[in-house]
LUMTOR-197714 format. One line per field, with one value per residue (C-alpha): residue number from 1; residue in one letter; x negated, y, z negated. Coordinates in pm, whole numbers, plus 50000, padded with zeros to 5 digits. Layout:
// LUMTOR-197714
pos	c(NUM;...)
code	c(a;...)
xx	c(X;...)
yy	c(Y;...)
zz	c(Z;...)
END
This chain:
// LUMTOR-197714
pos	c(1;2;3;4;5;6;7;8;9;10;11;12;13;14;15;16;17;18;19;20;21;22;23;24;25;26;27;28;29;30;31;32;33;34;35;36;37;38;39;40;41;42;43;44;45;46;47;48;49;50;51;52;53;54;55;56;57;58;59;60;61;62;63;64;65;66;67;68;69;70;71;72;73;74;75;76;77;78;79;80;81;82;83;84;85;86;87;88;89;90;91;92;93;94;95;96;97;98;99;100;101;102;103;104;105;106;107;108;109;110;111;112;113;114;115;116;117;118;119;120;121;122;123;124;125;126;127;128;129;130;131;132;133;134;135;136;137;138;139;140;141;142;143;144;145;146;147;148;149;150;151;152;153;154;155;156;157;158;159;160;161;162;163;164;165;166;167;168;169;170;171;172;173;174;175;176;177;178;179;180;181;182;183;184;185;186;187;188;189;190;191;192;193;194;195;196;197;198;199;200;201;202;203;204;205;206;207;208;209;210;211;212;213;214;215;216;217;218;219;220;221;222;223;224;225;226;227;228;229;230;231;232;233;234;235;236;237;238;239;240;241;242;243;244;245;246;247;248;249;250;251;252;253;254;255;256;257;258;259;260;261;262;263;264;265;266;267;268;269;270;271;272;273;274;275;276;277;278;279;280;281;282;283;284;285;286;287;288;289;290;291;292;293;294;295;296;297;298;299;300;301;302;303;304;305;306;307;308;309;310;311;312;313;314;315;316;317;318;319;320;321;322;323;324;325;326;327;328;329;330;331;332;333;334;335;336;337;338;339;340;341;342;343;344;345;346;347;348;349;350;351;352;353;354;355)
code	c(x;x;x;x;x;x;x;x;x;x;x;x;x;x;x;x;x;x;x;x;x;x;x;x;x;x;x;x;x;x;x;x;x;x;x;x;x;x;x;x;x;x;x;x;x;x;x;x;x;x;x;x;x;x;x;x;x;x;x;x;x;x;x;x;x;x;x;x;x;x;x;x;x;x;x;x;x;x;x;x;x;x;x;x;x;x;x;x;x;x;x;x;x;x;x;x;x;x;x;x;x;x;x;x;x;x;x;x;x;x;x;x;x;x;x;x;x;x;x;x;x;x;x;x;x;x;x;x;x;x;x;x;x;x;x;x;x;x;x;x;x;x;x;x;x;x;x;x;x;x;x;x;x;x;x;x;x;x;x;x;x;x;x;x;x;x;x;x;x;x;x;x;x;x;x;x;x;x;x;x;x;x;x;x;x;x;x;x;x;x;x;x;x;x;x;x;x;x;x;x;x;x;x;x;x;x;x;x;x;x;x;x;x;x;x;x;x;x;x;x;x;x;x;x;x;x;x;x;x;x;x;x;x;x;x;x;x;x;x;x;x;x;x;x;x;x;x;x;x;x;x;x;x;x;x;x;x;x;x;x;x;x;x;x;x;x;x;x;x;x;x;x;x;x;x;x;x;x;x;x;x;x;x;x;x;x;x;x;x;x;x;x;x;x;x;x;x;x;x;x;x;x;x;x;x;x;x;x;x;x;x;x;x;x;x;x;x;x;x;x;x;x;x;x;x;x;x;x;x;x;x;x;x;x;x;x;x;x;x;x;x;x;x;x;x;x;x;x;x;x;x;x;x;x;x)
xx	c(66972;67224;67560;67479;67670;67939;68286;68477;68840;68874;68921;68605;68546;68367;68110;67892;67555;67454;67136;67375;67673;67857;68175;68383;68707;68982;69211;69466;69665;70033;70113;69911;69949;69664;69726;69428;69473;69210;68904;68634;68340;68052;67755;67463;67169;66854;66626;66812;66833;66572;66588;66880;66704;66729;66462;66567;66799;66863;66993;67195;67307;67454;67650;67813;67893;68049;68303;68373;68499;68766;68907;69004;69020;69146;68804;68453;68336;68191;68052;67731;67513;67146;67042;66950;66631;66565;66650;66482;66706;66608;66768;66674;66746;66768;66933;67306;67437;67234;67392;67340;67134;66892;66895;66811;66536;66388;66409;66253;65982;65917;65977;65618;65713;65977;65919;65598;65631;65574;65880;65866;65965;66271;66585;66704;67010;67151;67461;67527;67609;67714;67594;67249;67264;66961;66971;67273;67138;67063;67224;67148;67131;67122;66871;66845;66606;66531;66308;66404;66362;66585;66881;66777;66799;67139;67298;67120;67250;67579;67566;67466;67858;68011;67990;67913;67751;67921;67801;67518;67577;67402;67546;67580;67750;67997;68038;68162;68426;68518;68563;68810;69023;69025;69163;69431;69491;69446;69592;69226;69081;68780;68675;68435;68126;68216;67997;68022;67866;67860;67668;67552;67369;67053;67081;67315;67334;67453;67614;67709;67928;68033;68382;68332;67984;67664;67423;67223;67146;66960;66877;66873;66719;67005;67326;67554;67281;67184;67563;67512;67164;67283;67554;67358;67059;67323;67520;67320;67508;67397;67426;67783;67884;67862;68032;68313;68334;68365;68661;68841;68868;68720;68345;68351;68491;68157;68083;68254;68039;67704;67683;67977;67897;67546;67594;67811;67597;67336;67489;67638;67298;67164;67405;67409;67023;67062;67305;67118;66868;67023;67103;66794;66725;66988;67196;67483;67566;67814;68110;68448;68502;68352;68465;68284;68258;68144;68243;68193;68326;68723;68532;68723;68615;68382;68629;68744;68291;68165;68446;68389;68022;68000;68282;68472;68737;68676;68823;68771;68807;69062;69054;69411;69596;69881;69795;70014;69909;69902;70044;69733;69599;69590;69751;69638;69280;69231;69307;69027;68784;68871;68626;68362;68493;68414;68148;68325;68641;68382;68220;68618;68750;68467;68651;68946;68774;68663;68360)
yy	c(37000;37254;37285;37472;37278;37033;37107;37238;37180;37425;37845;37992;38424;38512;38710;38942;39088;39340;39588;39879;39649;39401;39266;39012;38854;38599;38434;38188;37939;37878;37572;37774;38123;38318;38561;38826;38779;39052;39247;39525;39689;39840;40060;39942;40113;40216;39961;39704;39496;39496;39332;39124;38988;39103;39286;39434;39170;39361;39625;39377;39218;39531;39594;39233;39328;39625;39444;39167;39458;39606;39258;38951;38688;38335;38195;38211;38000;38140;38098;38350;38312;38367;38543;38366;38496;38345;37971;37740;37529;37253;36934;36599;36240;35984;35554;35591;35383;35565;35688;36001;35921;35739;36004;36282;36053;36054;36380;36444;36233;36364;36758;36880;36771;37032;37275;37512;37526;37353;37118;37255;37601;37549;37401;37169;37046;36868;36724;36524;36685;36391;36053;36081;36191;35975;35649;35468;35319;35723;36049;36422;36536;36951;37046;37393;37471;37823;37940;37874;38209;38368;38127;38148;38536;38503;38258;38475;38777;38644;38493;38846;38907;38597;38390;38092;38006;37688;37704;37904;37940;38063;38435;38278;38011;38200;38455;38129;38057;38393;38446;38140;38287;38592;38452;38323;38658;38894;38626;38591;38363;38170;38062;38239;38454;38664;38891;38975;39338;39351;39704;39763;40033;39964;39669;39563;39202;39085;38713;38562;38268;38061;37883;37947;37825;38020;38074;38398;38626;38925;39164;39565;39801;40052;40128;40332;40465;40690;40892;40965;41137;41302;41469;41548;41698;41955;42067;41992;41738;41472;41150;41106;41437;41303;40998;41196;41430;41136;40935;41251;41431;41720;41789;42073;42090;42079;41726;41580;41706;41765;41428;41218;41141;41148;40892;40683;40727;40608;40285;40225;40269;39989;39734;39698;39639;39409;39250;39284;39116;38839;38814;38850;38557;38317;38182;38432;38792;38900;38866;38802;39007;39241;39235;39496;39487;39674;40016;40212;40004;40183;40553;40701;40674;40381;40074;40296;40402;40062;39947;40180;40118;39761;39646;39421;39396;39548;39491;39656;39318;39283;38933;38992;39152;38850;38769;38858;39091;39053;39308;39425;39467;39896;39793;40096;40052;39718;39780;40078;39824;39494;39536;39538;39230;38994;38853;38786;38647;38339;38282;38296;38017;37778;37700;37589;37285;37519;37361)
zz	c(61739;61814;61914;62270;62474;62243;62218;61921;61883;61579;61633;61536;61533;61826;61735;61973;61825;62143;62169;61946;61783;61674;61796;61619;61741;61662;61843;61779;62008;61980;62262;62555;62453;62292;62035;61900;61562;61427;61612;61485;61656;61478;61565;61479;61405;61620;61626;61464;61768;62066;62386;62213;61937;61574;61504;61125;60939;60667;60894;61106;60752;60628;60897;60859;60512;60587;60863;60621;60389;60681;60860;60665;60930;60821;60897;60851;61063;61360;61713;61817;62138;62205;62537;62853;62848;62520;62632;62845;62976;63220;63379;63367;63446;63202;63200;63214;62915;62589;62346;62223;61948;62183;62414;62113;62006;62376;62426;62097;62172;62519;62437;62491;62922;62939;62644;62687;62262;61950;61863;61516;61657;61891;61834;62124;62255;62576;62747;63022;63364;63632;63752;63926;64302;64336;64157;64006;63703;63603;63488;63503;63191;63080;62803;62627;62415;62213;61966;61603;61510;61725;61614;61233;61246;61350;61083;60791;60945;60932;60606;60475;60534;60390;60775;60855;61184;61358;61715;61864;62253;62529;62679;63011;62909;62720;63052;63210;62952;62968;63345;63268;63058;63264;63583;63340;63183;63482;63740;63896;64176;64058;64378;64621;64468;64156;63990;63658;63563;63205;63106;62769;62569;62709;62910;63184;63260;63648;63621;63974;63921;64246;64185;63822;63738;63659;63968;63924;63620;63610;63298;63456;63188;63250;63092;62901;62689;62990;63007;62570;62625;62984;62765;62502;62726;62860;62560;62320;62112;61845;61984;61731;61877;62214;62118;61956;62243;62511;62319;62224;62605;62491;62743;62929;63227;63427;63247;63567;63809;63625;63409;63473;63893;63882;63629;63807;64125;63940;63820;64153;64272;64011;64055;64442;64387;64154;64423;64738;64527;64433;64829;64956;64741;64763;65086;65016;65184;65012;64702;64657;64307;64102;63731;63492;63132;62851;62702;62950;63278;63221;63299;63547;63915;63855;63977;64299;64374;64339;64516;64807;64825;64759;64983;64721;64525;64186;63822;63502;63267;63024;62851;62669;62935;62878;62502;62200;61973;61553;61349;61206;61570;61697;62032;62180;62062;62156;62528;62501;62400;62608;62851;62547;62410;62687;62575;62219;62400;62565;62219;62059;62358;62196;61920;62138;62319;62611;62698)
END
């Protein structure tokens, strides 16, 4: 079994492994204020990680050892999540009353109804949702299951830098938590229809969440990926010359109009797809918010196009807009990257209680 859905009550490093790098963060709590104790972001390299699994450990491993060289965090013990698209997750009911030993051993028993795989290659958890809508003496009960390997990739990987893995989550599960903590931190409703836009490398993943809970989640095969190689197609930059050249200020001045818009047209183009989508498929027209995530959601103009053509209120997210800072936190760094460390921030809240 696995500790998908249980609660922790200790602070564990929240630890994002994405399709090009790794993000770990820790926070602390002092009464009810959070405090970002230590954060790093590393590249990884090509090919390490594919469609957000780990495709070369002792790539992924290396890179771990390397950040357990630059932050000393006061734990090891961390929390990690698998994608959606790697879980099955499924609900059923089952007699109010068992414990959850019972219930384990049922489930276990019964797997091969709700699991298209071999028990000996997933791991399996479940919790218990609400009473049964249908008959008394039952409950509804979640179950998430995922294939061993995908998990066990993740806790060697880790241990190849010294961590220990204490709770492997699932992404959208995480998103929720970390929605949460930004309507605390950015003074956010969570009611209504929110959709989360949280672009990656290679890989953007759309999250609608009605009054804070999962609905819809779709994988786009676009992303950030696409502005690196526009840039270096017209001046003929390596890919860490185009990285350089984007965090430094210093394109040309034609970079605006001849990669920077059609980019963002582009994106703007994907995501109200992906939403009209999700409409066309569900009893909803429309959203309340837009938050976007990832390294590249603070590029100038974005917030103010998708706003324009998607008729919503839009944020760029920023999960420690109200949080202290440690001393051995760059300030100035860590508001560059917030919008990266979403995902990281919902894995970090686990080890709080936070569901």
């Amino acid at each position: 079994m696995l500790d998908f859905l249980k609660k922790k009550t200790t602070a564990l490093l929240g630890i994002d492994i994405s399709s090009n790098s790794i993000k770990l963060l820790e926070l602390s709590k002092q009464g009810d204020t959070y405090k970002v104790e230590h954060y790093i972001s590393r590249q990884l390299p090509d090919g390490a990680v594919v469609e957000k699994s780990i495709a070369n450990l002792d790539l992924v491993g290396e890179v771990f050892q390397k950040i357990s060289t630059l932050v000393k965090p006061s734990s090891i013990q961390a929390a990690v999540a698998v994608s959606g698209s790697a879980v099955i997750t499924k609900i059923i009911e089952m007699k109010a009353g068992l414990s959850d030993a019972e219930m384990e051993s049922q489930i276990t028993a019964e797997a091969d109804k709700y699991i298209p795989y071999p028990l000996s290659e997933v791991m399996i958890d479940f919790e218990i949702q609400r009473p049964s809508r249908k008959n008394d003496e039952m409950v509804e009960v979640l179950i998430a299951a995922c294939k061993k390997e995908n998990v066990e990739l993740r806790i060697d990987a880790l241990q190849m830098g010294g961590y220990e893995v204490k709770v492997v989550d699932i992404e959208v599960f995480a998103m929720e938590r970390a929605f949460n903590l930004l309507c605390t931190q950015m003074d956010l409703s969570s009611e209504g229809i929110v959709a989360i836009m949280d672009i990656g490398a290679l890989v953007t993943t759309l999250y609608i969440l009605k009054d804070g809970a999962s609905i819809y989640t779709k994988e786009l095969v676009f992303g950030g990926a696409r502005l690196l190689s526009a840039i270096q197609s017209n001046y003929a930059m390596s890919q860490s010359e185009a990285e350089a050249s984007i965090k430094a200020g210093s394109l040309p001045q034609s970079y605006q109009t001849d990669v920077l818009e059609p980019f963002k047209e582009e994106l703007t183009e994907q995501l109200s797809r992906a939403l009209q989508f999700f409409f066309s498929s569900s009893q909803y027209h429309d959203v309340d918010l837009i938050v976007l995530a990832g390294g590249i959601a603070p590029i100038t103009g974005l917030v103010a196009e998708l706003q324009e053509a998607l008729s919503a209120r839009t944020v760029v997210a920023n999960p420690f807009a109200k949080m202290k800072v440690g001393s051995k936190v760059n300030i100035a760094q860590l508001k560059n990257d917030a919008a990266s460390l979403l995902m990281a921030s919902g894995l970090a809240m686990r080890g709080f209680g936070n569901g």
